[in-house]
N, C-alpha and C positions, 0 to 999 in steps of 0.2 A: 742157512749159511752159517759157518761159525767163524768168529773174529780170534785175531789176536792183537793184545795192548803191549807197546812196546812200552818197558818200565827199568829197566834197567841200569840208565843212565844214575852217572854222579852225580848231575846235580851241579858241579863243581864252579858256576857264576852266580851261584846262589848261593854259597856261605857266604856267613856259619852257619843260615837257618837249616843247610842238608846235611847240616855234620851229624846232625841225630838222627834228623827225621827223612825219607827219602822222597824225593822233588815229589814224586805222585800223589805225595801225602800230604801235603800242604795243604793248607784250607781256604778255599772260594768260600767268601759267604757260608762259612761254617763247616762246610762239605769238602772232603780231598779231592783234587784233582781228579784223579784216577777214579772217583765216582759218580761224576760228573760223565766223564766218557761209558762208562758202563750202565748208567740210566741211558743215553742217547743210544745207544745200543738198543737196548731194550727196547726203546722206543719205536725203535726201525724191524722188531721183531727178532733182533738175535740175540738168543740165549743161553750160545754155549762158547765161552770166552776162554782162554787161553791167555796168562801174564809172562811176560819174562822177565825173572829177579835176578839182581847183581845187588847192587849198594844198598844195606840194611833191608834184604828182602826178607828175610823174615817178619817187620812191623805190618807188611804188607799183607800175607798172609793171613797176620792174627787181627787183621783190621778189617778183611774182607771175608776170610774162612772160606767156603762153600759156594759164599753168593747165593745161598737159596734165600737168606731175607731182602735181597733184589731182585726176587723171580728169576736168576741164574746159575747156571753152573760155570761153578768156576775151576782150571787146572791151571798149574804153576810150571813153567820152564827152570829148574835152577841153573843160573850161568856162575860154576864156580871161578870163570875167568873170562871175565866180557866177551862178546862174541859180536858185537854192531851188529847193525840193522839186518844184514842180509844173514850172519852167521847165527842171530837168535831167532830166525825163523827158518834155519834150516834145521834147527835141534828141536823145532817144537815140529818139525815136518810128523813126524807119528798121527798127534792131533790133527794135524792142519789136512789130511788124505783122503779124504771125503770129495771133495771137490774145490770149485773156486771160493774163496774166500777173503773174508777183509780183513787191512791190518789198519790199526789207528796209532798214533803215536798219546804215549801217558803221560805227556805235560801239555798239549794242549788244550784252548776252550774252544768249543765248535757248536755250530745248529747245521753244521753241514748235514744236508739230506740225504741219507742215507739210501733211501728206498730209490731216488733219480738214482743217485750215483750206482749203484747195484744194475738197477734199468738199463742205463745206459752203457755201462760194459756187457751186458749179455747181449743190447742191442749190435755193437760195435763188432762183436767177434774179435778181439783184442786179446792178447796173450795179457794183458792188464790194461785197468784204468786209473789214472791218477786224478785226485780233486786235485785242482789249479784255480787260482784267484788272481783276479788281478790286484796288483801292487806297485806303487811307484816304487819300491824299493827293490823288487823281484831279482836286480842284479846282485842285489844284496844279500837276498838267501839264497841265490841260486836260478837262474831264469828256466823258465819251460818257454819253448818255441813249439806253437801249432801251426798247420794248414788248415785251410779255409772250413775242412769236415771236419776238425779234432784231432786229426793223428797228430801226433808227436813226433814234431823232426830234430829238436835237438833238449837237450835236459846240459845246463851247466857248458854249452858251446858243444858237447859230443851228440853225434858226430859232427865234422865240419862238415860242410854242403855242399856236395861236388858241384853245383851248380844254384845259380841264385832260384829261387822258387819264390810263390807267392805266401806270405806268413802273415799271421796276425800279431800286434803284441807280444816281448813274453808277458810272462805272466809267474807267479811261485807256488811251487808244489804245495801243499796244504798238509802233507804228512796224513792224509788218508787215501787207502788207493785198495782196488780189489784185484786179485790174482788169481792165475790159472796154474794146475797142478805144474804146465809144462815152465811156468818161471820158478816155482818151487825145484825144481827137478835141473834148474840149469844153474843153481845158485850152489857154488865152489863150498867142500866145505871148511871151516875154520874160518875168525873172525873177516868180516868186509862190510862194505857197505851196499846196502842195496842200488841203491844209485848208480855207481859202479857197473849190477849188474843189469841191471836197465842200459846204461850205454852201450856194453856188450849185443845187448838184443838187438839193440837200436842199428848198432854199425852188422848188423846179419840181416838187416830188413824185414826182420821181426813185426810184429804188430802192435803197438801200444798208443793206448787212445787219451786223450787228456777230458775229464766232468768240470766246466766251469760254473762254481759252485757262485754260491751266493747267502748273505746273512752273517752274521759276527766267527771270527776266528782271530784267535789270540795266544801267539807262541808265552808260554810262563817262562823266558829265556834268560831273566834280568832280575833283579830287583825292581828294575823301573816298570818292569812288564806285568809283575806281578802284583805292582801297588795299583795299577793301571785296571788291570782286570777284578780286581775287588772295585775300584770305583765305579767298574762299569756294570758290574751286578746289582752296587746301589743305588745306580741311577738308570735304572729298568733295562739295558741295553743288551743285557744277557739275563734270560731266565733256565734256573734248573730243567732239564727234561722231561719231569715227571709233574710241573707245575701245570 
């Protein structure tokens, strides 16, 4: 299966430190971000990666090259003019055509399991699967509502529900999720958000399955977040992927 790492972003509640450098590249316990996600790749056996650049993507390039001294190959999407979530993986669709594939977001920290998550969408028969976690805060990134098997009945309140049903918790999307050619294929093109298009599916009766994940995840969203996830590398709570 081959991923792609969404890297594109500004950055922009993170200056000044992104005014040079881009958010991916920031350093965990010595290591950029976006290295961090592509050892946990690795890890889960995939090896053929796919980034999208906007904001000083070039340092990214020349930091990462090839990806063969990570046992990967790596290819570059360049977004001469942002494209969000769902628009930089319609321009990386070329790569992406092989079949279902994952996308991870390049500023978060994960031990997300990769191998369940993959599992459990091909178990599913899902046009996608989302990791989802629980979070008291979940209204606050955005809630995922399941049923009682995992399907997903609402992301963000869409669609409303014609009728009350049984639901568990929400819970917030985790920013990794695996896809099938036909969300590739249904996603507009020019800039949006994927989210968006997941609602779209959703209100067509689509199939989309929600992996309740488990183990450390930490959006780099803040300063405060980002002072937070170095503490938490030094106090053992997150190890590298390849430790």
């Amino acid at each position: 299966m081959k991923a792609m790492v969404l890297a594109a972003g500004l950055g922009t509640r993170l200056r000044p430190l992104t005014e040079t450098l881009p958010k991916p590249l920031l350093p965990v316990a010595g290591r950029p971000i976006l290295e961090w996600n592509l050892l946990l790749l690795k890890r889960h056996g995939i090896t053929e990666v796919i980034i999208n650049l906007h904001h000083l993507g070039d340092q990214i390039v020349h930091a990462l090259g090839d990806g063969a001294r990570f046992g990967l190959r790596l290819a570059y999407s360049h977004e001469p003019t942002l494209q969000g979530t769902s628009g930089g993986i319609k321009q990386a669709a070329p790569f992406l055509k092989d079949g279902p594939f994952l996308v991870i977001n390049g500023d978060t920290l994960s031990e997300c399991d990769l191998t369940a998550l993959i599992a459990a969408h091909r178990a599913s028969a899902a046009l996608a699967t989302l990791a989802v976690r629980d979070d008291l805060e979940a209204s606050t990134w955005g809630p995922v509502t399941l049923d009682a098997h995992g399907r997903i009945l609402q992301i963000n309140g869409n669609p409303p529900l014609a009728e009350p049903r049984a639901a568990l918790p929400a819970c917030m999307f985790a920013g990794i999720h695996v896809m099938e050619q036909a969300v590739l294929n249904a996603i507009p093109s020019g800039p949006g958000s994927i989210i968006d298009v997941y609602g779209s599916l959703l209100r067509q009766g689509r199939p989309l399955h929600g992996y309740r994940m488990s183990g450390y995840w930490s959006d780099i969203g803040s300063p405060e977040r980002y002072a937070q996830a170095q503490r938490d590398v030094a106090e053992g709570r997150l190890r590298l992927p390849e430790d």
